[in-house]
C-alpha positions as CSV (number, residue, x, y, z in Angstrom):
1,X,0.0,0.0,0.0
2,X,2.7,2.6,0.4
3,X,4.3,1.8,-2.9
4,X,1.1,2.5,-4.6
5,X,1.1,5.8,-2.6
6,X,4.1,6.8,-3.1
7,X,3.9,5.8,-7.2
8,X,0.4,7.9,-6.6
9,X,1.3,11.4,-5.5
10,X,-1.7,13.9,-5.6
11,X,-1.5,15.8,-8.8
12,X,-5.3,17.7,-9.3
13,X,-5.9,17.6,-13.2
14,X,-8.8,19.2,-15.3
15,X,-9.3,18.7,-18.8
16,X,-12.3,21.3,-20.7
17,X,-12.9,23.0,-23.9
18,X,-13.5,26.9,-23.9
19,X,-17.5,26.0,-24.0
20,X,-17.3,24.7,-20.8
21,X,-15.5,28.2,-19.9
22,X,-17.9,30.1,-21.3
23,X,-21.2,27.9,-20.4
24,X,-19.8,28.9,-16.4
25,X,-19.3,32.6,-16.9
26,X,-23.1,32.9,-18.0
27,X,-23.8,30.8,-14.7
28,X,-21.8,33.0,-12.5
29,X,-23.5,36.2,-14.2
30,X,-27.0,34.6,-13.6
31,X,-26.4,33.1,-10.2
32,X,-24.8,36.9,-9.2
33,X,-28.1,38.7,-10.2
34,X,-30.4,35.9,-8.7
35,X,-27.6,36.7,-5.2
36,X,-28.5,40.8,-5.7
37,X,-32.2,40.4,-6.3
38,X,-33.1,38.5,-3.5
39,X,-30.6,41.8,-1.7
40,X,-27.8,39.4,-0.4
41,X,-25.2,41.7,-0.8
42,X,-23.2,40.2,2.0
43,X,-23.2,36.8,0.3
44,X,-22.0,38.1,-2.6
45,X,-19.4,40.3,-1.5
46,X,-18.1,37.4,0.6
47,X,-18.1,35.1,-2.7
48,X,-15.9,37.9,-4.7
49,X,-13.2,38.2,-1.7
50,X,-13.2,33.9,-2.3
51,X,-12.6,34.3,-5.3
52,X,-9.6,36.7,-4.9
53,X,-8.2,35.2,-2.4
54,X,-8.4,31.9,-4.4
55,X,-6.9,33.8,-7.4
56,X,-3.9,35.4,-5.3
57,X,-3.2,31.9,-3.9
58,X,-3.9,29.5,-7.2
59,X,-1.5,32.6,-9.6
60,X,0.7,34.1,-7.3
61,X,1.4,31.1,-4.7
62,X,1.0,28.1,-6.9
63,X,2.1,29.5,-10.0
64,X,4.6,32.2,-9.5
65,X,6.0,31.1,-6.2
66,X,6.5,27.4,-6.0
67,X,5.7,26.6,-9.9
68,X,3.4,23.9,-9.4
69,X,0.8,25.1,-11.1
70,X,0.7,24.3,-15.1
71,X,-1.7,25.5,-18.0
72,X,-1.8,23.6,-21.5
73,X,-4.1,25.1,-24.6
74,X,-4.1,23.0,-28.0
75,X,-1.0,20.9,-26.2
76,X,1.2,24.0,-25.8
77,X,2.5,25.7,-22.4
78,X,1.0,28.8,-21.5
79,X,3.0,31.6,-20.2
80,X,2.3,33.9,-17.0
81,X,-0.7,35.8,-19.4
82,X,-2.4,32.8,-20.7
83,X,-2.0,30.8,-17.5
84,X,-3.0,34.4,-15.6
85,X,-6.4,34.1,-17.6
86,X,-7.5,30.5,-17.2
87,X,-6.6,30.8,-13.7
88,X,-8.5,33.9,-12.9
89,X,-11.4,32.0,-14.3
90,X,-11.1,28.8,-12.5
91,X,-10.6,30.8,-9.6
92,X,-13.8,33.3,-9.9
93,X,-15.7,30.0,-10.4
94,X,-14.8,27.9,-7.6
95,X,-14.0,30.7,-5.0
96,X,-17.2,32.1,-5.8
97,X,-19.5,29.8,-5.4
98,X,-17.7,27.8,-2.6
99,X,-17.3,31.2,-0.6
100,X,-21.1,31.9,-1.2
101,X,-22.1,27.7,-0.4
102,X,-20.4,28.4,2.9
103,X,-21.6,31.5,3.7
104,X,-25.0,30.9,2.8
105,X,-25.0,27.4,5.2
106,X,-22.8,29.5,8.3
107,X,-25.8,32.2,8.2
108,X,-28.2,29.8,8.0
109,X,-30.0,32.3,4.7
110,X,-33.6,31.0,4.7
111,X,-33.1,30.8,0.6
112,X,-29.5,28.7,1.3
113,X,-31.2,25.4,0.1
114,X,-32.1,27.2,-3.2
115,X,-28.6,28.7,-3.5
116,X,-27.1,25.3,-2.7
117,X,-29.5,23.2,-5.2
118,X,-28.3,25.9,-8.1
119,X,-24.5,25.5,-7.3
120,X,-24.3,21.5,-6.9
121,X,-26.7,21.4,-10.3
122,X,-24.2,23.1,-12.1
123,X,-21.0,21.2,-10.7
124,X,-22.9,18.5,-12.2
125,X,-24.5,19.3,-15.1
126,X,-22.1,21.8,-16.8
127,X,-19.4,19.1,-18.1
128,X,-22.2,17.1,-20.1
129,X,-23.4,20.6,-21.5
130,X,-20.0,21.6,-22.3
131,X,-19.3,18.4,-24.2
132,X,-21.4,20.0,-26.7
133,X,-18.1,22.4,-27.7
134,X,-15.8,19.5,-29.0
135,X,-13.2,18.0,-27.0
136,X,-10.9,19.1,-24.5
137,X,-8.0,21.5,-25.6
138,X,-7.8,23.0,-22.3
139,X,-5.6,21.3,-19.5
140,X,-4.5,22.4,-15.9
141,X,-2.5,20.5,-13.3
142,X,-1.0,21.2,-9.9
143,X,1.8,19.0,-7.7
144,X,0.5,19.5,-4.3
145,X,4.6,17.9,-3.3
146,X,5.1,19.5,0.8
147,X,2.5,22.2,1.1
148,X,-0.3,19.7,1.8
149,X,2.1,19.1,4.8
150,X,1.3,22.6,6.1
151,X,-2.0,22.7,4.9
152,X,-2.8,20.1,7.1
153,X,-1.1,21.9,9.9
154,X,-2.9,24.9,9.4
155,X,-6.0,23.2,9.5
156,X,-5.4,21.2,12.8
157,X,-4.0,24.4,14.5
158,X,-7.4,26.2,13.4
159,X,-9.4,23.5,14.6
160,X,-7.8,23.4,17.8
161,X,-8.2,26.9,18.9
162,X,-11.7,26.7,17.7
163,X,-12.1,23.4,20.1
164,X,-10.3,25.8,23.0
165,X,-12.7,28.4,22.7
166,X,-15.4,26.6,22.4
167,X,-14.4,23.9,25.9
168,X,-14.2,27.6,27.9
169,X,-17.8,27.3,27.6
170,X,-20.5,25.2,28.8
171,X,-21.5,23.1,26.3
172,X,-24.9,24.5,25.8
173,X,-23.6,27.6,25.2
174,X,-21.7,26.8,22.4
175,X,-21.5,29.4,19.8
176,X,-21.1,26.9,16.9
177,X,-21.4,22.9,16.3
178,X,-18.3,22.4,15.4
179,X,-18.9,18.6,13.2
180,X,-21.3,20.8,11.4
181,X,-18.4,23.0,10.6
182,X,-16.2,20.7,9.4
183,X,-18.8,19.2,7.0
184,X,-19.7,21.8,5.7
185,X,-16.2,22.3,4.8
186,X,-15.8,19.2,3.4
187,X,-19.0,18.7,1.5
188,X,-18.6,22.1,-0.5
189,X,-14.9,21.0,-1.4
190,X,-15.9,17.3,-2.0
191,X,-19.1,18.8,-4.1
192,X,-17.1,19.7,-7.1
193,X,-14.2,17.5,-6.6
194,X,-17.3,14.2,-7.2
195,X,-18.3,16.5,-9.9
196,X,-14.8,16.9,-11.8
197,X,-14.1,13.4,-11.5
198,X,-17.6,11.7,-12.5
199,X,-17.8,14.2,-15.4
200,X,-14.2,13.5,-16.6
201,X,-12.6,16.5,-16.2
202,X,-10.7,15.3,-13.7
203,X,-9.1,12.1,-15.2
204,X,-9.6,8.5,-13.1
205,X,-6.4,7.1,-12.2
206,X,-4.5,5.4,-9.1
207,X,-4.6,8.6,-7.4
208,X,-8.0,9.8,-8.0
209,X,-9.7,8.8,-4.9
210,X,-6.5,10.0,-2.4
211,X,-6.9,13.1,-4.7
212,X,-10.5,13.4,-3.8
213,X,-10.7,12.6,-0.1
214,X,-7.6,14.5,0.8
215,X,-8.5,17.6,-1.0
216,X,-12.2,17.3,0.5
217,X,-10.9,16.5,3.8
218,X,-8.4,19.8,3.8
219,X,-8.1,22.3,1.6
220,X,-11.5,24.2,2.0
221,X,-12.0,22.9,5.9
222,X,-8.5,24.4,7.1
223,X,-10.1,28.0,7.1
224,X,-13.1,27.0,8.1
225,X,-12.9,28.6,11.8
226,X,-11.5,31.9,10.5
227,X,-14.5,31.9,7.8
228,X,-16.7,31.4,11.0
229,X,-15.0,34.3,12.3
230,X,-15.1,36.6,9.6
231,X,-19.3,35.9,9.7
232,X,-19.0,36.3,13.1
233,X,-17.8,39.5,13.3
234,X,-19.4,40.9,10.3
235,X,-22.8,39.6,11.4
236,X,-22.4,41.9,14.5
237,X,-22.1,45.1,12.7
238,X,-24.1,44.1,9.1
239,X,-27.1,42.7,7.9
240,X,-27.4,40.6,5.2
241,X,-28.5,43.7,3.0
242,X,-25.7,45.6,4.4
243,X,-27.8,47.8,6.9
244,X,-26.1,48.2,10.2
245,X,-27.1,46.4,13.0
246,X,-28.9,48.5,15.7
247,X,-26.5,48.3,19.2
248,X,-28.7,47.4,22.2
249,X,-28.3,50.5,24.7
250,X,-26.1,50.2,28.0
251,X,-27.4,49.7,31.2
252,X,-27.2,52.7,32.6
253,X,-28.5,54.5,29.7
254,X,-31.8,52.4,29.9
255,X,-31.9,53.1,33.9
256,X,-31.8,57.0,32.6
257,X,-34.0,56.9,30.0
258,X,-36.7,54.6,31.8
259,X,-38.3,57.6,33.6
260,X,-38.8,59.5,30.6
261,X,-40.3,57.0,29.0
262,X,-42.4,56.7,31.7
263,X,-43.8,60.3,31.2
């Protein structure tokens, strides 16, 4: 079993023509007005900074810093401007809508089953769609090599401090379930990783089933707490629509202002 691991190293492929591309930028413009119609402002702005900071990490760490990251059109190796455009695209997509799956779950949104139901649809249905366009001339790859070491250190360091905070409390006055946490963080990652793979995008090989519970297990889960925080914090200022959140008087202002009230 560890020869087969070791001969199996984690190396996330996807394979898709430009229709594919193009079919999931018409989502993404949809799914964004549906997102400001129904006034979740919050939900969207938190999607966009995903799908920065999944941009920042996937061009400027994967790419530029430790050159595991790799972009083939029509079999030929894309420089830093045609890699910089696929992977501002694959990044949008998936820090986008995984940013707004989470977000949408952590707030509990009364519409989140809607939201979720249109996101998992389209993991799953866009590939067969996109076949349609021909086949695949597009194709990405990425070593994961050491950095799923830290990853996986970030994520039990998060986890811990989250499982400090939350034993200083009694147990019925925990602020968050923490198993619901980490599913979630594991379902929105393992959502479009199923998707990828059943589709073909992803290719099956030896390494496709490490590739898809390792990735699910980490990679989206290890900021789980801090995402938690963020909504935390943001929730106690913001509403959903971005209307501030009214702050309950003090004490000793409602002693003052009781007898006034009173005449």
């Amino acid at each position: 079993m560890n020869a087969l691991l070791a001969e199996s190293p984690i190396v996330p492929t996807r394979n898709l023509n430009l229709l594919y591309i193009l079919l999931d930028c018409a989502f993404l413009a949809v799914f964004l007005g549906l997102l400001l119609w129904k006034k979740r402002y919050a939900t969207v702005l938190f999607g966009l900074f995903g799908g920065v900071l999944y941009t920042v990490v996937d061009y400027g760490g994967f790419y530029l810093l430790s050159h595991t990251r790799t972009v083939f059109i029509d079999g030929m190796l894309q420089g830093p401007a045609g890699t910089f455009w696929v992977l501002l695209w694959m990044s949008m997509s998936y820090g986008f809508t995984n940013f707004v799956f989470i977000w949408t779950l952590v707030a509990r949104d009364k519409y989140a089953k809607y939201w979720v139901f249109l996101i998992v649809m389209w993991w799953m249905i866009c590939p067969s769609i996109s076949e349609l366009g021909g086949e695949a001339t597009i194709t990405t790859s990425r070593t994961t090599g050491v950095y799923h070491g830290w990853m996986g250190v970030c994520m039990v360091v998060s986890y811990l401090i989250l499982t400090v905070l939350l034993l200083r409390r009694a147990p019925e006055k925990a602020f968050v379930n923490i198993l619901v946490l980490c599913l979630i963080g594991f379902c929105v990652q393992f959502g479009w990783e199923f998707s990828l793979l059943v589709n073909g995008i992803r290719p099956m090989n030896e390494a496709s089933f490490r590739t898809l519970i390792v990735n699910s297990c980490m990679e989206t889960n290890l900021g789980m707490p801090a995402i938690y925080g963020i909504y935390r914090l943001f929730s106690k200022y913001f509403r959903e629509d971005l209307s501030r959140v009214k702050q309950a008087p003090a004490p000793e202002e409602t002693k003052d202002e009781a007898p006034m009230s009173a005449v």
